[in-house]
N, C-alpha and C positions, 0 to 999 in steps of 0.2 A: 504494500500500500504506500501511497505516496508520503510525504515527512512536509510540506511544504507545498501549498496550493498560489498561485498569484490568479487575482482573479480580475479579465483582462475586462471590466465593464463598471459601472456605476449606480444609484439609486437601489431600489428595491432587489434587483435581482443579485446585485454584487451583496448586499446584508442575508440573500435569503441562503445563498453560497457557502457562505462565512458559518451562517445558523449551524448548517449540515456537517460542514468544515469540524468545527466544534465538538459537536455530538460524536464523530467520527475517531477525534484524538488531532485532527492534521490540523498543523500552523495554518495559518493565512496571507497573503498582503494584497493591499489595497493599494491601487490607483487610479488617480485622480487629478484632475484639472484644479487650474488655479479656484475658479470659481465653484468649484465643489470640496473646497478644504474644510466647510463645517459639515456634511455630510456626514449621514449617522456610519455606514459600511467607511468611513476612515478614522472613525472614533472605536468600532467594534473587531477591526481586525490587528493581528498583531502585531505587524507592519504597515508600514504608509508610503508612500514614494510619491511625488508629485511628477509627474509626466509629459506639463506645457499646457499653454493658455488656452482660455475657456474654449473657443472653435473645435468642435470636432475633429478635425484635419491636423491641430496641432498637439489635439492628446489622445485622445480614446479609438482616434483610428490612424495613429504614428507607429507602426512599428518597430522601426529602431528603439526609439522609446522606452515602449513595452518590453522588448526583450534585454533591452539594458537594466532596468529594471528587476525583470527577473533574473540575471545572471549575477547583478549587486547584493541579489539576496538571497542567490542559493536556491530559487523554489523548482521545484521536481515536474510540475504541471503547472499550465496554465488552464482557468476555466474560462471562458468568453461570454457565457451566459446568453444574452440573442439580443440584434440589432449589430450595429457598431462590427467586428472585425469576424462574429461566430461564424457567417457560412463564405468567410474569406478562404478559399482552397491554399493561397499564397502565403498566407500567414499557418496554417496549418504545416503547409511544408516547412517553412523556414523554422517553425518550432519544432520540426522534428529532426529538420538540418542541426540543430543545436542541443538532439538531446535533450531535449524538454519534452514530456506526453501534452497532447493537445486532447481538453476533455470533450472527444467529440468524434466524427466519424475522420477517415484519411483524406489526401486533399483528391484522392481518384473518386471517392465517393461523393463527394461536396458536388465536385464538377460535373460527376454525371446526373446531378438535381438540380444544377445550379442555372442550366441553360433550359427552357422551357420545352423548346423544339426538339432537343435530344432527350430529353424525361420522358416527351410524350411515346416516341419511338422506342423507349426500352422499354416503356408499360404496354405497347403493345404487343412488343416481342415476349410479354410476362403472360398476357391475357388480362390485362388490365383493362376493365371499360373506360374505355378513353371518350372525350367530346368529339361528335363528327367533325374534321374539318380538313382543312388541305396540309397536304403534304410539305414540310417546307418552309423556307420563309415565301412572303409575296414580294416578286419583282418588279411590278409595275400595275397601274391602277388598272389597264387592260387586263391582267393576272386576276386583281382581285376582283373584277368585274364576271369575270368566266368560271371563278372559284365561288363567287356568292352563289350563283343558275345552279352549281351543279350541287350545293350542300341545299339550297332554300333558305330564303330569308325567314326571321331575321337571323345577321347572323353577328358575329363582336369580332372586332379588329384588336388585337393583342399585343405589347411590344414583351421581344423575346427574352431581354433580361431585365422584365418589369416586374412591378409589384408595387404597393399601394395604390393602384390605381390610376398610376401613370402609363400613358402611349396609349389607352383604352378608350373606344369607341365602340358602340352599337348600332348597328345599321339595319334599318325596315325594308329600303324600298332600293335601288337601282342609283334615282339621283342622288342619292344621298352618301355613295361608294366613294369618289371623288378627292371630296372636301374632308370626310372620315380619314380618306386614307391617309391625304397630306397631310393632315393635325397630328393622327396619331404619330409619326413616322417624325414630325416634330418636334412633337415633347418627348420623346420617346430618347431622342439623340440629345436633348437639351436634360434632360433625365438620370439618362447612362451610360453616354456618350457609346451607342450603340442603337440605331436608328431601325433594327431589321423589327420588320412585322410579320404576323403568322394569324389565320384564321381561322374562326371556328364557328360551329353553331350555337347558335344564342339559344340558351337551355331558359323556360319560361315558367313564372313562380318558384325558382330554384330554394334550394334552404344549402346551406354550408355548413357541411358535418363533417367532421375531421376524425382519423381512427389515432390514438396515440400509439406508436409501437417502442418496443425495445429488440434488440439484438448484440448479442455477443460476438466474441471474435475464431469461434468455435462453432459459427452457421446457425447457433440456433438464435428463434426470433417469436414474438410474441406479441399480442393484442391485448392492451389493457381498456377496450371499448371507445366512446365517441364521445365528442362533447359538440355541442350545435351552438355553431357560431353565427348564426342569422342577422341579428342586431346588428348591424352596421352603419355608418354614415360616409358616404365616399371609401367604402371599401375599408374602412379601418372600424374592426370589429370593439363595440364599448358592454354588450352584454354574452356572456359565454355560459352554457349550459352542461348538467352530465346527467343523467340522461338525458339525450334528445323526445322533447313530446310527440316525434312525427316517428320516432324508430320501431320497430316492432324485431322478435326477437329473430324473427329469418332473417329480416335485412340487416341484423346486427351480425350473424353469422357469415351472410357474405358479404358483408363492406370488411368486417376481421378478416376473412379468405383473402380477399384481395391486397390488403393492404400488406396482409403477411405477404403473398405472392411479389407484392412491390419492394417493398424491404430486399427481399432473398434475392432478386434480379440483380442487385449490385453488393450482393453480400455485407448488407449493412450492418454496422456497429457501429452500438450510441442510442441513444432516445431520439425520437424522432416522431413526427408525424407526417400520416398521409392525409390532402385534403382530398373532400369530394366534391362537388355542386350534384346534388339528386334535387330530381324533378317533382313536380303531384303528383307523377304512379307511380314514384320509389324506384322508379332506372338513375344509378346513382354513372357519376362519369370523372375519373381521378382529373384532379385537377392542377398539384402540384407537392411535391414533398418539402418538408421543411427540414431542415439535416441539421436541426438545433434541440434546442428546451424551450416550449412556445411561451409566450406571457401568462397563458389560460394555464397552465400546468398543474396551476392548484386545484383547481373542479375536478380534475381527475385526480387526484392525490387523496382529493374529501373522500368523492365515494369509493373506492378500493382500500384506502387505508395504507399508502403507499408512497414513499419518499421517491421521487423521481431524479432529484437531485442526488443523492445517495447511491442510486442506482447505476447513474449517468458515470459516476467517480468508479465505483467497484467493476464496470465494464472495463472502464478503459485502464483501471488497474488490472487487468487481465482476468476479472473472476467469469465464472458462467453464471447465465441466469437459470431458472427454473424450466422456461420454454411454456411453463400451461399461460393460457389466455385469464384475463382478469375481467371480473364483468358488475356493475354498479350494483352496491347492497341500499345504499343511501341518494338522495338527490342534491344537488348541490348548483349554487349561482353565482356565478362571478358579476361585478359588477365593477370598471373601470373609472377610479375616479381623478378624473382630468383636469389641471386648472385651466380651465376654459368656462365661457361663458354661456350656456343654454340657448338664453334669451337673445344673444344677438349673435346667431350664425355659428356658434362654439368659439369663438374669437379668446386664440391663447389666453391667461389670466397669470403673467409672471408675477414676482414680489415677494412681499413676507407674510408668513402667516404669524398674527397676531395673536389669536386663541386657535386650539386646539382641543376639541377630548374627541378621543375613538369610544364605537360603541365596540362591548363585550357582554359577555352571558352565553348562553347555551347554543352551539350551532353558528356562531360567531366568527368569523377568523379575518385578520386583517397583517397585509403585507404592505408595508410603508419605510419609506425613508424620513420622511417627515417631521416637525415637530415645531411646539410654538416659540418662533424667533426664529426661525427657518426661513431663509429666502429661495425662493424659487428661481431659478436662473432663465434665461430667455433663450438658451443655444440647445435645449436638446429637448425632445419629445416630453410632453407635456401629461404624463401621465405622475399622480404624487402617490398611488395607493390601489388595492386592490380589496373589495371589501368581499368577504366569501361568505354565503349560510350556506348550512347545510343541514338536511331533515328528513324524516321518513319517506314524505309524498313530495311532490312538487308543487303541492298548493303552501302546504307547512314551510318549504323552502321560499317558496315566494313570499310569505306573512313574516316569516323570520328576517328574511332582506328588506323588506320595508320596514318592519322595529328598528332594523340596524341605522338606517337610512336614515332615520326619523331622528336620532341618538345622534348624527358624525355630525359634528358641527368645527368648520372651517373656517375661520375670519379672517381677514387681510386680502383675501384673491377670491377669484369665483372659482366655482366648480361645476362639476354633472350632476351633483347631488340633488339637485330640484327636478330635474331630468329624468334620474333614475327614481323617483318618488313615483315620479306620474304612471310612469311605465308599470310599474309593480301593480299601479291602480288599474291599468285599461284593461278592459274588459278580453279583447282581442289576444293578447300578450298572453292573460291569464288562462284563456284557452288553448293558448298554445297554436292560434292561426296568427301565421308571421310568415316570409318569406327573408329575401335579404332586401327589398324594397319595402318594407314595412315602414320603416322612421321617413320615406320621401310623403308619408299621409299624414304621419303623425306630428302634430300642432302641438306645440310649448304652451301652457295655460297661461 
């Protein structure tokens, strides 16, 4: 087992790192930007190293830095935790270039997830239900003009090493191919300085359920169930579930089939998830893998009873896992809370916060960096906390995230927390009728 962890990230997940670090026996160090020096994960780990100014570019995704760093300090592995340098294949190498364990899959593994077009072609070669669409990237609007006829509209225009919801368009009709394609194609190069587009069929009513897996470096691979990330706003997921309300127990057996099947394709080691976009008749279609530890990680952790993080470390310390499948006893709700504004457009909410109290009691769980006199910084993702219930039913879990909700009181900056109230109220939600176009109807009181 390792003697010394550097954990190559910030906020909630670098402290949640450290937690497990802890429990485990192993050291830790923390790094961090100038403007993250009062940060709790450099207060709670056993080293600190400051690693350059607030800009992402000159700390959290410098790796010189980094590996200077961990070679000042002697640490054995680095964790990367997700965002920022985790599904970097290039950083993966050079940390193994230096004898360092990277907690996480190889950098041939990263790569072959990490490019859209070639994931979708090894899930094919898996039997992996894939979204219909063309072969390829598109070379020219005449291409994608010829490629929409022969899938049927509508269909989405995709950039190949997107995410968030960058280089994406959706297109109905013929004149609309055009103007779609040159935007996407765009932002797409303005985005990730990689302009190629690829098309698919535009899957309708979709919900996004994602299968959590694990795998060893000994082939074997495991499903530890779903969590339904539907909730969205511009593709960036703010409510996450486990169980999904739309699953039923076949479709949970074979979205686990396939996603084990997706894993095993590239002989994956590490935690990881497969995503899916499924339809209203439950034809589910892979939609991308993520070769990290996702944000949601805790709604699967509730209802299995199961450190994931923990998990992640004793893989790549070389242990095996068990290989049986894992499948939800309890129900469980994530809720992302974001210093942003509800009321006007989700509009960042940087600063200090002034008062603070988290809610606790039964079924309660909260992941935060946070705390009162805390400034929030303006340079990185705008996420302060993660607030989790968890309960017998889904109605229980949802009454129990609204107690919670009702209890977290934040001063100084805005949040989602008036946001996440309403939700828990509406009626819709509560039934579990959502797609991932739900919040484009749904009205802030």
């Amino acid at each position: 087992m390792f003697k010394k962890i550097l954990i190559a990230n910030r906020g909630e997940i670098a402290l949640r790192v450290i937690r497990t670090c802890r429990e485990m026996g192993i050291k830790t160090v923390a790094v961090y930007s100038t403007a993250d020096k009062d940060s709790l994960h450099v207060k709670f780990a056993d080293e600190a190293v400051c690693i350059g100014k607030p800009s992402s570019a000159d700390s959290y995704l410098n790796i010189p830095h980094i590996m200077a760093a961990a070679e000042i300090t002697n640490a054995d592995a680095i964790h990367p935790g997700y965002g920022f340098l985790a599904e970097n294949s290039k950083f993966a190498k050079i940390c193994a270039d230096h004898g360092i364990k990277f907690i996480g899959p190889t950098p041939e593994m990263i790569n072959s997830m990490g490019d859209k077009v070639t994931a979708k072609e090894t899930m094919i070669k898996a039997g992996v239900p894939v979204v219909p669409g063309v072969e390829g990237l598109l070379e020219s609007v005449d291409h994608a003009m010829r490629s929409a006829k022969e899938i049927g509209y509508p269909v989405i225009l995709k950039a190949t090493a997107g995410g968030g919801g960058k280089g994406m368009r959706v297109v109905f009709q013929e004149s609309e191919i055009e103007k779609a394609f040159e935007t996407a194609k765009a932002e797409a190069a303005a985005s990730f300085k990689n302009d190629g587009i690829y098309m698919e069929k535009f899957v309708e009513e979709p919900r996004h359920i994602e299968i959590q897996i694990a795998g060893d470096q000994y082939g074997n691979v495991c499903h530890l169930s779903e969590r339904d990330c539907s909730i969205q706003r511009r593709h960036q997921k703010l409510v996450e579930e486990s169980p999904s309300p739309f699953m039923t127990d076949e479709l949970r057996e074979r979205m686990g089939n396939a996603a084990i099947k997706a894993a095993k394709a590239i002989n994956y080691e590490s935690v990881g998830t497969i995503e899916f976009l499924v339809d209203k008749h439950r034809n589910f279609y892979f939609m991308e893998m993520n070769t990290r530890i996702q944000v949601e990680h805790c709604v699967t952790e509730e209802v299995i009873n199961y450190d994931l993080i923990k998990e992640q470390i004793k893989i790549a310390a070389g242990e095996k896992i068990t290989g049986k499948n894992y499948y939800p006893v309890m129900h469980a709700i994530e809720c992302r809370i974001n210093a942003e504004d509800p009321h006007n457009d989700f509009r960042p909410s940087p600063g200090k916060i002034t008062v603070l109290h988290t809610p606790g009691g039964h079924g309660v769980r909260v992941d935060s960096h946070v705390y009162a006199g805390y400034v929030i910084p303006p340079y990185y993702d705008s996420m302060i906390a993660k607030l989790i219930a968890v309960a017998q039913t889904r109605e229980e879990a949802i009454d129990t995230m609204h107690r919670a909700l009702s209890e977290y009181v934040i001063e100084g900056v805005k949040t989602t927390i008036p946001f996440h109230l309403q939700l828990m109220q509406n009626e819709d939600f509560r039934k579990g009728n959502f797609t991932t176009k739900f919040l484009e109807t749904f009205k802030m009181k």
